[in-house]
N, C-alpha and C positions, 0 to 999 in steps of 0.2 A: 504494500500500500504506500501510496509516494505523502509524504509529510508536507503538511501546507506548513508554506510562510510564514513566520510571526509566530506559529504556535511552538512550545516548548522552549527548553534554556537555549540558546546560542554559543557557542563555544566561540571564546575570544583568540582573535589571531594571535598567533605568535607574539608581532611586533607588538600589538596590544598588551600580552604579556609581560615581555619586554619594558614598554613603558610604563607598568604600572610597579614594576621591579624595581626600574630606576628609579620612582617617584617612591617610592620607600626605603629603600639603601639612600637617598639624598635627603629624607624626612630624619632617619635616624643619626645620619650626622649632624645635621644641625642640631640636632638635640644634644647627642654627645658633645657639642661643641657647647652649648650653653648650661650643661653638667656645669664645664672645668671652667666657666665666667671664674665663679666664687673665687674660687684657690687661685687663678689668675691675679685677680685684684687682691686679695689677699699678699701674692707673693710680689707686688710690684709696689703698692700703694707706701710702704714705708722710702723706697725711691724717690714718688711722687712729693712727697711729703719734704723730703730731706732736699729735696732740688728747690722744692717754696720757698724752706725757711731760707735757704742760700740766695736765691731771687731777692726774696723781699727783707736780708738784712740789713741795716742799716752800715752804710758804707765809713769805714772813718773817718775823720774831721783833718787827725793829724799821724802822723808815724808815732809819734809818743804814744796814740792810740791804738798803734794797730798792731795786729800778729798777723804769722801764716798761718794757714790750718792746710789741713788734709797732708798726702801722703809725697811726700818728696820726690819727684820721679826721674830724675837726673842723678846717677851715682857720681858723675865726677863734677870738678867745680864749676860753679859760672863764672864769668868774666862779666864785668861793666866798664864799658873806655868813656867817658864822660868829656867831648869837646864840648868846651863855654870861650863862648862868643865873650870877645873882649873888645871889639870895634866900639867905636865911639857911639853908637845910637844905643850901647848896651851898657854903657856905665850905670845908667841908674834903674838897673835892675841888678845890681852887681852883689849887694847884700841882702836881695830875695834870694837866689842865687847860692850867696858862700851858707846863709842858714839853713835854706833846704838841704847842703851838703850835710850840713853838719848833724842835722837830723837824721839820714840815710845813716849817717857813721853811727851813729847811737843804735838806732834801730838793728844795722846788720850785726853786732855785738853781741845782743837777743836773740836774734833771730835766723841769722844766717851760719856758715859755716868758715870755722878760721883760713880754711884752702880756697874760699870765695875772694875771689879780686876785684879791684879795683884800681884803673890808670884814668890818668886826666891830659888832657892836651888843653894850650888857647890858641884861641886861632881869632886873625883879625885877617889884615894880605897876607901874611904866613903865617906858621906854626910851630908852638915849643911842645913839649912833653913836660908838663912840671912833675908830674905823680905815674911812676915805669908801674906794671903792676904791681899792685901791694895786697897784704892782704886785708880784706874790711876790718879786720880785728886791730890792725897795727900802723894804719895810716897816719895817724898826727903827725909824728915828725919827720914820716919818710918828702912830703910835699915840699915841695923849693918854690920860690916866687920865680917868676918867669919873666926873664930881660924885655925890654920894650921892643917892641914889632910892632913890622910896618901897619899902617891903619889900611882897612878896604876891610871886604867879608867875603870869605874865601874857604868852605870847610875842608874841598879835596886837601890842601893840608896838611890839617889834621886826622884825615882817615889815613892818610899815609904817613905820618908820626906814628901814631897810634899801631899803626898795622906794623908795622918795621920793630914794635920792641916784643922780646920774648915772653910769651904769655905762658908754655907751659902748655899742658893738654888740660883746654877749655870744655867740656859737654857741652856747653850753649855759650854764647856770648853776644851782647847785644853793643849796641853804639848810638850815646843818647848824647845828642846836641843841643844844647841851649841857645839859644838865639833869639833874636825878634824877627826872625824871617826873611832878613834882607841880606841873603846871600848870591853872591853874583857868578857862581861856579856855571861851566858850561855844562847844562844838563845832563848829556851823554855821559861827558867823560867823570862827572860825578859819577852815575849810576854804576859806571864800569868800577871805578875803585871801590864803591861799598859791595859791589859783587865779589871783588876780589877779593876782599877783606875776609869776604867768609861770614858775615856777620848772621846770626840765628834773626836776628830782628833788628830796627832800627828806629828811631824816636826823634823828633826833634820837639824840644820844650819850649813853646811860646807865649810869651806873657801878653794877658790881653785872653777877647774871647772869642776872636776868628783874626782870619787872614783873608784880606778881599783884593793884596797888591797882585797885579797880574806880570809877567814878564821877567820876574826872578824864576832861581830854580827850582825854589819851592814850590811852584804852580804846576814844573814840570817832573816832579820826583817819583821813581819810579814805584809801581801800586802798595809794593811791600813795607811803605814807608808810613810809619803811624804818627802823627800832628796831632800833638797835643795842647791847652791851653793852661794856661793858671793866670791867677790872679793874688798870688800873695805868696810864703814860703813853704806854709802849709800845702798849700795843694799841689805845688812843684814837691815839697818832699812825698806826699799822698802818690804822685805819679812816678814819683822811683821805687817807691816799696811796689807797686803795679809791675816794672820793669825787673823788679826782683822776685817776684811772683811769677812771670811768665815764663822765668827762665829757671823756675824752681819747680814747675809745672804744681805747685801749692797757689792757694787762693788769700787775698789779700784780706782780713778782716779785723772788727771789732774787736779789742781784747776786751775779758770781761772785768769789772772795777776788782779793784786789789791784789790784780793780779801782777807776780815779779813782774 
C-alpha cells in the first residue's frame, strides 16, 4: 500500500541531522564557556584591581617624596649622562636646574643602586664633561666646574663628550638634556650621534609648558625622543626619578609618611 504524504513521522535528512548536531555541540560550549566566567574573573580581577590603584595613585609632588616600587628588571647598572645647557638664555634656570640635581642625588642614595651612574657634560657652542661616570652614591666631590665655553647651543657636543668616556657595561642608559629648547644642531646629524650613542632612551628637560618655536632641532628630533616640561625644581627632579624608573623598569611613586 503506497503511504500518503504528510501522514506519519518524516525522517530528517542527514544534513538536517547534521545541523541540529552542530547547533548542540555549539549550544554546549557556550555554556561551558560561561561555567568558567566565575573562576575567570575570579583569577584576573585582583590584576584589575592592582593596575587601578597604580592608575589612579596619586603621583609625587617631589623626589623627597617618592620611591620605586615593583620588581627591578634590569640586572646590571643604569647609566644617566645628564647635558645642561649653559648658553646664555639658560642662566636663569641654572639653580632650578643645580637643585633638581641635587635632589636626584638624594633620592638615588635611597633608592637606586651604588653600581648606578651618573656623568654630566655642559654644553653651550661646545662641550666639557664636568662629572666622567660616577656612581649616584659618590658624586659630590667627584664634579669639577667647567672652564668657560664658547656661547651658541649646540648638544651634538655633548653627546659626543659624553659618548667618548668609559661607562662600563650599562643594561640601559639614557641621555637627559636640559635646555630651553633652542638648540641649533643640524637635525640629521644630531639624530645620527644619539643613534650612535647607543642611548636606551632620551629626554630633553624644558622649562616652561610647551614649545611652539619652529625651525630649531627640537621640532625636528627624531620620534624616540621624549620633551618634557617643568616649571620649578620639583618637577624637573619629579622627571628624573621618571628617567630612573624607566630604566629601572620599577614605577615611580608615592612613598608612604614615615617612611626611611
Amino acid at each position: 500500500m503506497r503511504r500518503v504524504a504528510g501522514r506519519g513521522r518524516a525522517r530528517p535528512s542527514r544534513a538536517g541531522v547534521r545541523g541540529v548536531a552542530s547547533a548542540v555541540v555549539d549550544t554546549s560550549r557556550r555554556v561551558g564557556w560561561w561555567l568558567l566566567l566565575p573562576a575567570l574573573l575570579i583569577a584576573v580581577t585582583p590584576a584589575i584591581v592592582h593596575a587601578a590603584r597604580d592608575a589612579t595613585a596619586d603621583p609625587p609632588t617631589s623626589l623627597a617624596a617618592a620611591t620605586l616600587t615593583g620588581k627591578r628588571t634590569v640586572s646590571g647598572p643604569v647609566c644617566i649622562d645628564q647635558a645642561q645647557d649653559v648658553s646664555g638664555s639658560m642662566k636663569r634656570y641654572a639653580a632650578q636646574r643645580d637643585e633638581a640635581v641635587a635632589q636626584l642625588l638624594s633620592f638615588a642614595t635611597r633608592e637606586l643602586r651604588g653600581d648606578d651612574l651618573l656623568a654630566e657634560a655642559v654644553f653651550a657652542g661646545t662641550s666639557e664633561v664636568t662629572l666622567p661616570p660616577t656612581s649616584l652614591h659618590t658624586v659630590g666631590a667627584a664634579r669639577r666646574p667647567a672652564a668657560a665655553i664658547e656661547d651658541g647651543s649646540l648638544l651634538s657636543p655633548a653627546v659626543d663628550a659624553l659618548s667618548a668616556t668609559p661607562h662600563g657595561s650599562c643594561a640601559a642608559k639614557a641621555l637627559v638634556a636640559v635646555t630651553d629648547g633652542q638648540i641649533f644642531d643640524d637635525p640629521a646629524e644630531l639624530g645620527a650621534k644619539l643613534k650612535g650613542a647607543r642611548y636606551s632612551r632620551v629626554y630633553l628637560m624644558i622649562p616652561g609648558v610647551h614649545w611652539t618655536q619652529s625651525g630649531d632641532a627640537i621640532s625636528e628630533l627624531p620620534p624616540n625622543v621624549t620633551v618634557r616640561y617643568f616649571r620649578g625644581p620639583d618637577e624637573l627632579g619629579v622627571a628624573f626619578g621618571e628617567v630612573a624608573a624607566a630604566l629601572t623598569g620599577e614605577r615611580l611613586s608615592t612613598r608612604k609618611k614615615g617612611a626611611p
